[in-house]
N, C-alpha and C positions, 0 to 999 in steps of 0.2 A: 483245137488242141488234141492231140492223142493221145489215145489213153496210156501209152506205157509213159507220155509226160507226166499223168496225175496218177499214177498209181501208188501207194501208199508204200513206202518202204521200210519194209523188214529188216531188223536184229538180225544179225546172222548167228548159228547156234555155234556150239563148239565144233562140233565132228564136221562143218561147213570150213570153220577155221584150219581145222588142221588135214583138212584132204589136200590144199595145193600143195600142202608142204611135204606131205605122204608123197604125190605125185613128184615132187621136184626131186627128194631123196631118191626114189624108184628109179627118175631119170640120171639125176648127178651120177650113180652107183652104176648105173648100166653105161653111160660115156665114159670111166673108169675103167672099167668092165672092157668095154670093148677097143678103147682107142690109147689104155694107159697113159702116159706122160703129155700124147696128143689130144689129150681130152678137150682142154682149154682152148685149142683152134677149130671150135665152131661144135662140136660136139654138145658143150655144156651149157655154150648160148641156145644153141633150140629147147633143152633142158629148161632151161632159166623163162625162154618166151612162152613153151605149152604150158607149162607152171601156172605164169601169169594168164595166159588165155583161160588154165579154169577158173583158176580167182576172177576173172570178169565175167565167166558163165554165172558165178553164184551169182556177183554181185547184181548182172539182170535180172536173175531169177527172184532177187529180192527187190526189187524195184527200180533199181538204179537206170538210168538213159546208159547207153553208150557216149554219148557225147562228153557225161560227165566224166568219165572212166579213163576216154583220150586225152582228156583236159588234164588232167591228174598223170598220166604219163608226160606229157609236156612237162610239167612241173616239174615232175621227179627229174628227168634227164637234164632239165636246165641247172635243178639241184648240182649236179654233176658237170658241169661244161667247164668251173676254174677247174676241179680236176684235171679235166679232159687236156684244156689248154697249158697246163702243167706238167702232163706229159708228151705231152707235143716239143714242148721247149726243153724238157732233161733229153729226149730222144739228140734233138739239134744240138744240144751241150755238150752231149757224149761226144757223137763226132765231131765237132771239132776240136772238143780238147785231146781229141785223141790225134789228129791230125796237127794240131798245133805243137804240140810236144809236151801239154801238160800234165796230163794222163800219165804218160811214159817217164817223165819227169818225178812226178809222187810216186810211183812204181822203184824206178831207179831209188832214189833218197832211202823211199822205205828199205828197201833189202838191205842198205848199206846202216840203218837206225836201229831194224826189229832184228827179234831173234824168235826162234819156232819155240821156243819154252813159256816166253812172256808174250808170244803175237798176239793172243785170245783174249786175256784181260785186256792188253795197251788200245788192241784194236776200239775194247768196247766203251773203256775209258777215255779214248777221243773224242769218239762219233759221242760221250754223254754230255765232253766239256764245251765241242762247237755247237750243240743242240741247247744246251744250256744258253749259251750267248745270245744264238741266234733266234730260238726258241720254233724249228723246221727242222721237224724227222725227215721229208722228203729232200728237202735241201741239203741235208749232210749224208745224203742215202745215195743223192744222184751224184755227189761232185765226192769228195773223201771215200762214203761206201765201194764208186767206183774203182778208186785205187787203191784200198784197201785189199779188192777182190784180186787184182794183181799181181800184189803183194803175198800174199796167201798161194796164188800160183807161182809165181818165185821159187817163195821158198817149201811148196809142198807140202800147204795144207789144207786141210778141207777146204772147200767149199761153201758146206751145207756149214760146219759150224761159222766160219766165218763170218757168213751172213747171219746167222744168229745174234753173234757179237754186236756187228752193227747195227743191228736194228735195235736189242735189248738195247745202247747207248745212246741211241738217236730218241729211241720211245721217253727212255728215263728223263736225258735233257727238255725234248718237248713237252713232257708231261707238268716239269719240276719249273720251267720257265717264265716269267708273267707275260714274256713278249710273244708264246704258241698260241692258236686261235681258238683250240681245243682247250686250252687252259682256262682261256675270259669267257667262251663259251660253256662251259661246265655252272659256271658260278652263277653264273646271266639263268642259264635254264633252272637254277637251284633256288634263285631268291638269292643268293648270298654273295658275299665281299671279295674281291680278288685274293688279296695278300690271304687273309684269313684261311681261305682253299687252300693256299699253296702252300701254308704252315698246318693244317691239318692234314695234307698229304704226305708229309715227310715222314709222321708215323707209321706208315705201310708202305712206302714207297722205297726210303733209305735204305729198312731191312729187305728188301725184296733185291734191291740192287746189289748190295753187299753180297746177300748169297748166290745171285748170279756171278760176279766177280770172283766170288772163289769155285764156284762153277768152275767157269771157264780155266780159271788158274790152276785148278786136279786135272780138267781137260786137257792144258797145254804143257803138264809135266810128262806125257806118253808122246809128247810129237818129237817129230823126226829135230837132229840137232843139224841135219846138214841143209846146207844155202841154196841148196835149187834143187828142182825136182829132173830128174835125166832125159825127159822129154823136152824139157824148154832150153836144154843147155844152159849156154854164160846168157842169161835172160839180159841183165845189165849192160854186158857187153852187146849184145844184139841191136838191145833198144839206143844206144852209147851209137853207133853205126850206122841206126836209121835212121836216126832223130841228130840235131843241133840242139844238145841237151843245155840246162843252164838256170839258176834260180831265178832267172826272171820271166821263165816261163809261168812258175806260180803268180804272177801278179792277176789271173782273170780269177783265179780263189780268192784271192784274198778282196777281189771289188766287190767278187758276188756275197761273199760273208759280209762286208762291208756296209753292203747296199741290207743286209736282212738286218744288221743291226739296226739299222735307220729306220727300221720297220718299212723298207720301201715294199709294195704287194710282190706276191713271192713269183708270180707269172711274168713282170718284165724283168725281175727279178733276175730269171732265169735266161730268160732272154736276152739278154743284155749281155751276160755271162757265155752264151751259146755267140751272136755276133761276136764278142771281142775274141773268143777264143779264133774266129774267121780271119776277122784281123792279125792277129798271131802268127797262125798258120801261112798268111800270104808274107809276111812280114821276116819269119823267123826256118820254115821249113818249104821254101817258094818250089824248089824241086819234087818234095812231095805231092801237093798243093796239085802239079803241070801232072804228076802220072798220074794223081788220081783223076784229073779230065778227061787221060784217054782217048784224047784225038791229036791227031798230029797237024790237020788243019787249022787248027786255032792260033794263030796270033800268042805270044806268051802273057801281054795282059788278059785276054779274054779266057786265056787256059789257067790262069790264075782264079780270075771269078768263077769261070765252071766247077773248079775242084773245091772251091770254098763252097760254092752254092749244092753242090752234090753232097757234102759232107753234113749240110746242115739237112738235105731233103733224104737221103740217102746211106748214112754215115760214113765212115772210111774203110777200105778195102786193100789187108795189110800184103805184101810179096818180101819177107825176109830171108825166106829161103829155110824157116825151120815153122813146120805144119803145128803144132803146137801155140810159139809166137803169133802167128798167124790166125788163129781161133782166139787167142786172147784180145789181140786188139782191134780185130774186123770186128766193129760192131757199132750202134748209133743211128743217127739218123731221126729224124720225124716217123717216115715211114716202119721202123724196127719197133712204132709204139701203137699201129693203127689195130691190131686186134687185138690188144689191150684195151684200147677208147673200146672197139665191139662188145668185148666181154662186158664192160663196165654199161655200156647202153644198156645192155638185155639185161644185165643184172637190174637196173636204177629202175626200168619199165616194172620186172615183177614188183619189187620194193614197193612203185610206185601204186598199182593195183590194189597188191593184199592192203595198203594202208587204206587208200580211197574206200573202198568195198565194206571196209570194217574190219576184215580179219585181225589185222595185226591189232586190236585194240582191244577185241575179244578172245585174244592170245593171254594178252597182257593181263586181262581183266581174271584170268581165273588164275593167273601168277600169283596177284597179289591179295588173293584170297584166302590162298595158303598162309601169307606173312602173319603169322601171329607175335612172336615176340620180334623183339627190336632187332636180333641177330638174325633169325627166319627175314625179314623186310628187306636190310640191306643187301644179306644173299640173292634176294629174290629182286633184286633193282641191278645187281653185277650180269646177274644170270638172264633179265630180260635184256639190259644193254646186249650180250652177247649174242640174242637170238634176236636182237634189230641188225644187229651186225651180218647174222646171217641169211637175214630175209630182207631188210630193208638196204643191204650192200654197200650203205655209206657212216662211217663214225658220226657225221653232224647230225644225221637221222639218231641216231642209235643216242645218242646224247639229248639230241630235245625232246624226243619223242617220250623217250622215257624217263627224263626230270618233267615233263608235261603232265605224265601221267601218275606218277609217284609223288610228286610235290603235296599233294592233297593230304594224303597218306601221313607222311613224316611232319607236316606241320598238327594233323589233326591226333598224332602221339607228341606234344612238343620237342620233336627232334632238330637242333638245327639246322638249317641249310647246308654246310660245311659238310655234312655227312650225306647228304644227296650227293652232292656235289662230287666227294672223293668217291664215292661208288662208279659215279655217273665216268669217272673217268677211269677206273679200274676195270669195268664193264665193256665200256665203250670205246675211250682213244685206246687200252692199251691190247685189249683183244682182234682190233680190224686187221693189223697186218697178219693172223693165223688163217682168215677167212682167202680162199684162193679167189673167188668174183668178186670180195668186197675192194671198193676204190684202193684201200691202202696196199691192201693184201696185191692186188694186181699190180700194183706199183713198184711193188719190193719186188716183186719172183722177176720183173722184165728187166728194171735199171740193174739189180744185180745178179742176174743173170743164172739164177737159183730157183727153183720150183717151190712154191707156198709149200709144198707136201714137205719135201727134202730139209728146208729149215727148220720146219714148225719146231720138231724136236727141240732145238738148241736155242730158241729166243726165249733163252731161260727167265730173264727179268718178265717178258712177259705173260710167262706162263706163272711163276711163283707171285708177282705181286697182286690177282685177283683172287689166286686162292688163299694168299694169308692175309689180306683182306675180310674174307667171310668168316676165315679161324677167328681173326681177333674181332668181329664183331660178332659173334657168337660167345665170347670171354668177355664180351663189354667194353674193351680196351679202349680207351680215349673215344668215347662215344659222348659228342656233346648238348646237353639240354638246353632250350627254350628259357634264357634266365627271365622270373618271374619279373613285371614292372605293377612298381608301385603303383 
């Protein structure tokens, strides 16, 4: 046996802990720096690997094998692989609901439904009431968020808020849902009762919503009143001309909502959604379907499969004749999601390290030494979930990790569960989509088509509901105690 087999392993100290993350800052801020908005295409992954490479220098220096360290990467990225294959499948959704006419269709509907005064609240009020049902921020980010985003180009408005709207809608609903994974997982890592969570949440959650809402409603009194923006022309008319438009195009929405109500898993889920949309397409737009194949030697059934199956590997490649149109609806594909899965690899490996090594537990550890009263604690539980979020790059980490480690804590002040719990998800699910390499966060900026930086600002619900969160547990507000047993 060798000796760095039997070598006795060391604590790691604080200034061990906070050097990769020193280093990761140093690099995240110089890929910035240097490659702006390109930062994310490979720039911030090396960032994110030397990171981790020195968190595995410590952790040999303090004992550790290497074998154990790869072992622990393994983990962590497997952690991350339903992600992964989740966005494999929104990629293939896009195109071909874009290709099938559904996309174009919710686009169409909306311009002739919304209006630029009321887009911002109605938008986020959707995406909170399908998230609610379905209890999938992703799911209503990938299919409605997408034509949302449409909708918004239509009628000429932001963007960046836009996606704010959707996502603050989509977060709320999943949050507030019993049927989200992040919701049963909150309570599970807490000790405590599903429903119970979800009724302790509503205290900081409802108000954070509501002033989001009216957020966005002062927002949407300064937008434009008129119905298209002069780059996309008659958008309606465009898409009316490309497309065989028609409400029964939405029928692959309403299977895939259908299928999440069922609580069927959100990966075939999607897939499912992503083929029928193929079907559609060959079904309902078969001319499109033959030029997106692109070759003239094919047979018209086998140029049929080409362009379905290019749309699902590939996504759709729009020719309207107006450059604008054209950048809105070429997009999609499996392939339009593969440096996103990158980001998210490199990200999950550092994650996966600094946990292994110790760091991130010796992070923690001097977090919650600070907590001295009840309102210091739960800050100090919102504010570690956020700094799982940011080092450990996935909510389910940032959630167990840190009701794992705080649970002790809050049982041994008799705090209930319920208040781990609603931290653990004010911290945790509702902070990931602000992180740009965290899983969520890389999710949001690619399906809709928006840069983490660009939205951050305007995901107003989730930015208001973990800071009055810490306000009202600092005021004590519905803070519940450990009832004494007989």
């Amino acid at each position: 046996m060798s000796d760095t087999a039997t070598a006795p392993r060391r604590d790691p100290s604080l200034l061990q802990a906070l050097l990769p993350l020193v280093f990761l800052v140093a690099g995240l801020a110089s890929s910035v720096y240097l490659y702006g908005a390109d930062s994310s295409y490979g720039a911030n992954q090396i960032a994110l690997l030397l990171a981790g490479g020195v968190a595995g220098i410590i952790g040999i220096y303090n004992g550790l094998r290497w074998d154990d360290i790869q072992a622990a990467i393994t983990r962590g990225i497997a952690l991350a692989t339903p992600a992964l294959l989740i966005l494999l499948a929104v990629g293939a959704l896009i195109g071909t609901w874009i290709l099938s006419g559904t996309v174009p269709a919710l686009i169409v509907y909306g311009l002739k439904l919304m209006d630029p005064s009321f887009f911002y609240p109605a938008a986020c009020l959707i995406c909170a009431i399908v998230a609610l049902a379905i209890g999938s921020s992703w799911t209503v980010a990938g299919t409605l968020g997408v034509a949302l985003m449409g909708v918004a180009s239509g009628l000429d408005m932001s963007p960046a808020i836009t996606a704010g709207a959707v996502i603050s809608g989509a977060y709320f609903g999943d949050k507030m849902s019993p049927l989200s994974d992040t919701t049963n997982l909150a309570p599970a890592a807490a000790g405590g009762e599903l429903f119970t969570h979800v009724r302790h949440m509503a205290w900081t959650t409802v108000p954070a919503f509501v002033i989001a809402m009216i957020a966005f409603a002062v927002v949407g009194l300064g937008a434009s009143t008129s119905a298209g923006g002069a780059d996309f022309g008659d958008l309606a008319g465009i898409m009316g001309s490309h497309f065989n438009l028609g409400l029964h195009l939405l029928i692959p929405l309403v299977v895939v909502f259908a299928l999440a109500v069922k609580r069927f898993p959100a990966y075939p889920t999607i897939l499912i959604g992503a083929l029928l949309g193929a079907v559609f397409a060959v079904l309902f737009q078969p001319d499109r379907v033959v030029a997106l194949a692109g070759s003239d030697e094919l047979t018209r059934p086998w140029a049929l499969l080409s362009g379905a199956w290019k749309a699902l590997a590939t996504g759709y490649s729009a020719d309207t004749g107006n450059e604008a149109v054209n950048e809105l609806i070429s997009r999609g594909g499996m392939s339009s999601m593969l440096n996103t899965v990158w980001l998210i690899l490199c990200a999950m490996a550092f994650g996966a390290v600094m946990e292994s090594v110790g760091l991130l537990e010796r992070l923690i550890r001097g977090v919650l030494a600070l907590a001295r009263s009840t309102g210091s604690l739960i800050t100090a539980t919102i504010a570690t979930a956020l700094g799982c979020n940011l080092v450990a790059a996935d909510q389910y980490m940032a959630i167990v990790l840190t009701g794992r480690l705080f649970k002790p804590e809050y049982e041994k002040r008799g705090l209930a569960p319920e208040n781990l719990s609603r931290a653990l998800e004010d911290g945790g699910t509702l902070t990931s989509p602000l992180v740009p390499w965290n899983t969520c966060g890389a999710y949001m900026a690619v399906t809709l088509g928006v840069s983490t930086i660009d939205y951050l600002p305007y995901v107003f619900f989730n930015l208001i509901s973990p800071v009055l969160a810490g306000v009202l547990a600092y005021f004590g507000y519905k803070i519940a105690r450990v009832r004494a047993t007989a």
